[in-house]
C-alpha positions in Angstrom: 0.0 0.0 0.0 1.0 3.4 -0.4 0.5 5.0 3.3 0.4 8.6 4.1 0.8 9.2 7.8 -0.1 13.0 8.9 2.2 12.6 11.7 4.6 9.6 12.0 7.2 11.8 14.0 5.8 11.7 18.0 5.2 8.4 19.8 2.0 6.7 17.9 2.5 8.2 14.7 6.0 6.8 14.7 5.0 3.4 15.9 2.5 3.2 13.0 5.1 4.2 10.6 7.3 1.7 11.6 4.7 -1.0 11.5 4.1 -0.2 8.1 7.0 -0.1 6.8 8.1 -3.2 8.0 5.4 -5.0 6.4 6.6 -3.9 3.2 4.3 -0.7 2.9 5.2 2.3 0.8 5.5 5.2 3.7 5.4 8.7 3.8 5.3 11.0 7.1 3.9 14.6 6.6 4.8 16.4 9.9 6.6 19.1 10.8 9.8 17.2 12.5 10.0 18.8 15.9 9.2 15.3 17.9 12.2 13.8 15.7 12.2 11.8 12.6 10.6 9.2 10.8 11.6 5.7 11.4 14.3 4.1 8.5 12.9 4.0 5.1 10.2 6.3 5.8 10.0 9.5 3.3 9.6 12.4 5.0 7.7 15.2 4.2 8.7 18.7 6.2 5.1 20.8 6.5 3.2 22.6 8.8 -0.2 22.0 8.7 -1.6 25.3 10.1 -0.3 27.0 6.6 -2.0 26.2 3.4 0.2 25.1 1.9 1.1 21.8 3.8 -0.3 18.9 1.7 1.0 21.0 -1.6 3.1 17.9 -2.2 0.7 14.7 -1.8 -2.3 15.9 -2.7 -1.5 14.6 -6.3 -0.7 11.0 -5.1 -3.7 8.1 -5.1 -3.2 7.0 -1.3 -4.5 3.8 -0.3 -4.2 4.4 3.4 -3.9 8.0 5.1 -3.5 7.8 9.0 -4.2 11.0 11.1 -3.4 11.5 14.7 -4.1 15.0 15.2 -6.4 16.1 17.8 -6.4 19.7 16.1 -9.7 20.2 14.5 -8.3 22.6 12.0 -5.6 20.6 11.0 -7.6 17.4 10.0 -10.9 19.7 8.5 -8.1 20.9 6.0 -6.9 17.5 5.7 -10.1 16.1 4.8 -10.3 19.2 2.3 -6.9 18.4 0.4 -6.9 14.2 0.4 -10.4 12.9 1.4 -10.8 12.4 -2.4 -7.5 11.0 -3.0 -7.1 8.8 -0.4 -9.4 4.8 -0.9 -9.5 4.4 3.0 -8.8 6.7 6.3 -8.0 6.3 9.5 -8.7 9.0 12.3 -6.6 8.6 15.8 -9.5 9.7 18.2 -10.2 9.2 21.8 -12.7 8.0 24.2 -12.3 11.3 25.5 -14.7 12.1 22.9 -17.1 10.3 25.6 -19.7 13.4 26.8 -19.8 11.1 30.6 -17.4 8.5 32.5 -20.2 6.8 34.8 -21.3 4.1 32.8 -19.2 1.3 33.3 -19.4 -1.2 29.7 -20.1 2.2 27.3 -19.6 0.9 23.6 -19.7 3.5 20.7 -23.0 4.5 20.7 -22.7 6.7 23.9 -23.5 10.4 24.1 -20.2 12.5 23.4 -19.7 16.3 23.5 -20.6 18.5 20.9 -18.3 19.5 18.6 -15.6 22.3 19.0 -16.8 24.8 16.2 -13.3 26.7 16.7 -10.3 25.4 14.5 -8.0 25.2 17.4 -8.3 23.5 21.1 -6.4 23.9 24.6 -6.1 20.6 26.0 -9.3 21.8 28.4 -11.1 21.4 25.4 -9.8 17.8 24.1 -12.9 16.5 24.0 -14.8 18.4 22.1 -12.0 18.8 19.7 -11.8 15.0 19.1 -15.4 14.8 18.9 -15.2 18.0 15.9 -12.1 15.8 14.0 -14.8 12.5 13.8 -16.9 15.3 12.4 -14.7 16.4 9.9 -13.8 12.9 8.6 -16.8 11.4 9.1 -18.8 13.7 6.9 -16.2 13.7 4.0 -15.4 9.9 3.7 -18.7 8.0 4.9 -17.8 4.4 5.6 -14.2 4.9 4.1 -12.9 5.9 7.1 -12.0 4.2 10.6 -12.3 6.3 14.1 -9.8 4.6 16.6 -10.8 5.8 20.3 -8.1 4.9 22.5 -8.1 5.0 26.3 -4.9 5.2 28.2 -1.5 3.7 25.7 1.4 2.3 27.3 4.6 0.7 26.3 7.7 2.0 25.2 8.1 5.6 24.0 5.4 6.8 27.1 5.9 10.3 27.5 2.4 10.1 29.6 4.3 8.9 32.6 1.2 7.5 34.1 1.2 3.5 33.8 5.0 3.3 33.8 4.9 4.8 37.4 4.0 1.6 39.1 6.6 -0.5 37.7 9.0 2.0 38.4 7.8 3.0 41.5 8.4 -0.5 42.7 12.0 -0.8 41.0 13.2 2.1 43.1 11.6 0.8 46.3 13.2 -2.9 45.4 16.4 -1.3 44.7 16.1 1.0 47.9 15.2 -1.1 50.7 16.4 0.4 53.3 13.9 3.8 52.5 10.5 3.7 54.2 11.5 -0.2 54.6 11.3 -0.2 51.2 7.4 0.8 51.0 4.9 1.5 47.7 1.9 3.3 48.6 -1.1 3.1 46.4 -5.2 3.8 46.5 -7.3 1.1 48.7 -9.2 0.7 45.4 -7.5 -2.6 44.0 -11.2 -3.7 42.9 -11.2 -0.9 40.3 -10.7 -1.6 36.8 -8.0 -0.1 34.1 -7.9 0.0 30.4 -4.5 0.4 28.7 -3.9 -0.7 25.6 0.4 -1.4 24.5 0.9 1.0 21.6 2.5 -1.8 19.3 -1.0 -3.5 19.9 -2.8 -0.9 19.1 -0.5 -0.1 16.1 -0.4 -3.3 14.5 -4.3 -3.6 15.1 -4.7 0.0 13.2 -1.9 -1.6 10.1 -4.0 -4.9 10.1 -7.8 -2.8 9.4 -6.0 -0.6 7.1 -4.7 -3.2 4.6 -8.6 -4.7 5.2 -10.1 -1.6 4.6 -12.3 -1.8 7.8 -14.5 0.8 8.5 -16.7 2.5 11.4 -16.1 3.9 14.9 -14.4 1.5 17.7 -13.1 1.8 21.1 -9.5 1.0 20.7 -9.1 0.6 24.5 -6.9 -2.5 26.8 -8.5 -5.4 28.6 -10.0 -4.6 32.2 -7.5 -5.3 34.7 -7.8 -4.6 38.2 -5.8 -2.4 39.5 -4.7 -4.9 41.9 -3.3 -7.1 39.2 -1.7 -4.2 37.7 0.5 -3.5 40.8 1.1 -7.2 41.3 2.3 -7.5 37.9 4.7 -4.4 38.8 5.8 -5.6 41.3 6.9 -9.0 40.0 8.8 -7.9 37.2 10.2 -5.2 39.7 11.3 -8.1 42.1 9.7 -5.7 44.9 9.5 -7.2 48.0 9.1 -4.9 50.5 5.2 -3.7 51.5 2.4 -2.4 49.8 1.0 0.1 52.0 -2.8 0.7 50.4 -4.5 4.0 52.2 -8.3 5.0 52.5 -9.1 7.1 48.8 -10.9 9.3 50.9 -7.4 10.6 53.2 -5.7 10.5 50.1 -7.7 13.3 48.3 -8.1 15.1 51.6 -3.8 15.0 51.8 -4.2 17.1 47.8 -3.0 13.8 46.1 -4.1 14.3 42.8 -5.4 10.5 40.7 -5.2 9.2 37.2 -2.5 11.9 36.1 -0.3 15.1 36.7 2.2 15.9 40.2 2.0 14.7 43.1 -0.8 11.7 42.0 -1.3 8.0 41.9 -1.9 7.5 38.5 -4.5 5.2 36.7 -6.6 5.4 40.5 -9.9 7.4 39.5 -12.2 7.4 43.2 -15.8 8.4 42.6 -19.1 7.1 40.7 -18.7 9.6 38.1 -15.4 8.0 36.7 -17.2 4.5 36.8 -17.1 3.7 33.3 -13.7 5.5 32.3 -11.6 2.4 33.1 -14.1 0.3 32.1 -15.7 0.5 28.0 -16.9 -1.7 26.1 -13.9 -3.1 23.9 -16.5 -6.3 22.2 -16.4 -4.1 18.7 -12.6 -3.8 18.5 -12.0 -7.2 20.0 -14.0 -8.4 17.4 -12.4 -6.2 14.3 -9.1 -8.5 15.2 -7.9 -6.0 18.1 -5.3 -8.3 19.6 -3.8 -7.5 23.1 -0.8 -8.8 24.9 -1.2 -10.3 28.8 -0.2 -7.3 31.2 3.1 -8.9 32.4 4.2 -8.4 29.4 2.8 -4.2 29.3 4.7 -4.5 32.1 7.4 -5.2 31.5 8.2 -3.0 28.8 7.2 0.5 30.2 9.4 -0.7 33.4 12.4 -1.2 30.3 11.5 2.1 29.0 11.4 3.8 32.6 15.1 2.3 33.0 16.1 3.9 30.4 14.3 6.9 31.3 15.7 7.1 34.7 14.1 5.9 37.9 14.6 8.6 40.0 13.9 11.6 37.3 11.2 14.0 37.3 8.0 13.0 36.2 4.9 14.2 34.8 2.9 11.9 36.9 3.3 10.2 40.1 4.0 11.1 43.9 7.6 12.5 44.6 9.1 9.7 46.7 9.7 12.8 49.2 5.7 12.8 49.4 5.0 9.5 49.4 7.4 8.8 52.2 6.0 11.5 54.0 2.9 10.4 53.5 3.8 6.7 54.8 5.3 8.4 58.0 1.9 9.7 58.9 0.2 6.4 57.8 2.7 4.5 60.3 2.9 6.9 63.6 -0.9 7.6 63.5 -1.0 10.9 62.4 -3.0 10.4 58.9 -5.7 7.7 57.7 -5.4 4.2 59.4 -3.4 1.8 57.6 -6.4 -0.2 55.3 -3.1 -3.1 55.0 0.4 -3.9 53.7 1.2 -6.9 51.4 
């Protein structure tokens, strides 16, 4: 196939791109190049896709595939203006953020989701709605040409979320480190609570497979439910952590300003409440049974605690507790002075 990738630069885009080429595909990466470059034997094509002039040089090529992961709704309107008529199938990278409410738990496609975003551009406030404008966009120009992708939460190598590689490298530093806090991982007393991540090669390869099939329609590209619980024991084991897992009440937690899901000073992929019920846990039956194949989470695991190695254990992140907080906030779990300790595995 000849594949046009609006993107192909960042972390997904790449991935895809890679994938591709490597099963023998014809690829070409319009992007601008400030994320890096393309993988090996992938054209690249330097644009900017706010200017008009961006797509000046494929617009004249018969693509079979074009693959956009924009979240702009300006940038894949004008897109859908240039190619939609040159291009036999399409896929849009969207997001069940396009969702318009996280309470139902089992929510396939067919939910409500926000209006669109009239504007061309979006702050990342507005991410929903601008997703929800781009499926818009391509869904009024191609019809049943086109594939919407909703991903939840993506993990694996190449993260630069730093949300689901926290646990397994939160419990490499405590393995490594025994003699801090005893060597102690604190997480949410909600190890009931589902999570959806999906490994990005998965996801990838899935994405490659419908586009050489041509598969059409809207699915939600999201992982298997896994309990928490079973997410921080699979850390844990390819962490070789023994020390304890200190599990506090969610209610002291939020009352101490530790933030959940994402962001400082958080324990990521925790979301307490009824009104985040169904975020963790969609529907995945349509994907599952489009061919969406998903590796066991050992194996997730294992690789984002390869990539956090790499990364650096003890570097600043864009998610997670400080291990300054977190052994502050054991030391008020263990003298008395916070929540009582819900137990310690």
């Amino acid at each position: 196939m000849k594949v046009l990738i609006l993107g192909g630069t960042a972390w997904l885009g790449g991935v895809l791109a890679r994938i591709a080429a490597t099963r023998g595909h014809e690829v070409t990466c319009l992007a601008r190049g400030e994320s890096g470059n393309p993988p090996p034997g992938v054209r690249w094509v330097a644009a900017d896709r706010r200017v008009d002039s961006a797509y000046d040089d494929v617009r004249d090529t018969d693509w079979d595939e074009v693959l956009d992961v924009s979240w702009q709704p300006g940038m894949v309107r004008s897109a859908v203006l240039a190619l939609a008529d040159r291009a036999a199938h399409w896929t849009h990278m969207s997001s069940c953020s396009v969702s318009a409410s996280d309470d139902v738990p089992g929510a396939d496609e067919s939910a409500p989701v926000h209006p669109p975003l009239a504007a061309d551009e979006a702050g990342w406030s507005e991410y929903g709605p601008a997703k929800s404008a781009c499926e818009q966009a391509v869904g009024e120009a191609l019809g049943d040409r086109v594939l919407v992708a909703r991903a939840g939460l993506i993990g694996g190598r190449g993260d630069g979320s730093d949300r689901f590689g926290y646990w397994p490298a939160r419990f490499a530093w405590a393995a490594e480190h025994p003699a801090d806090a005893d060597g102690a991982v604190l997480a949410p007393a909600a190890l009931d609570q589902p999570t959806q991540t999906v490994h990005v090669d998965d996801l990838a390869e899935w994405l490659v497979d419908c586009a050489e099939c041509r598969v059409g329609g809207t699915y939600n590209a999201v992982g298997e439910q896994v309990p928490l619980g079973d997410v921080l024991a699979a850390a844990r084991a390819a962490a070789g952590h023994t020390g304890p897992l200190v599990t506090a009440d969610p209610e002291w937690l939020l009352a101490q300003g530790i933030d959940f899901w994402m962001g400082p000073e958080s324990l990521p992929l925790w979301l307490p409440g009824p009104e985040y019920a169904g975020h963790p846990a969609r529907s995945d039956a349509a994907a599952v049974a489009a061919g969406l194949r998903r590796r066991p989470v050992a194996d997730l695991v294992a690789d984002a605690l390869g990539w956090e190695r790499e990364l650096g254990l003890a570097r600043d992140r864009k998610a997670g507790l400080t291990r300054a907080r977190e052994r502050e906030l054991l030391g008020q779990l263990a003298d008395g002075t916070g929540a009582p300790e819900l137990s310690t595995g």
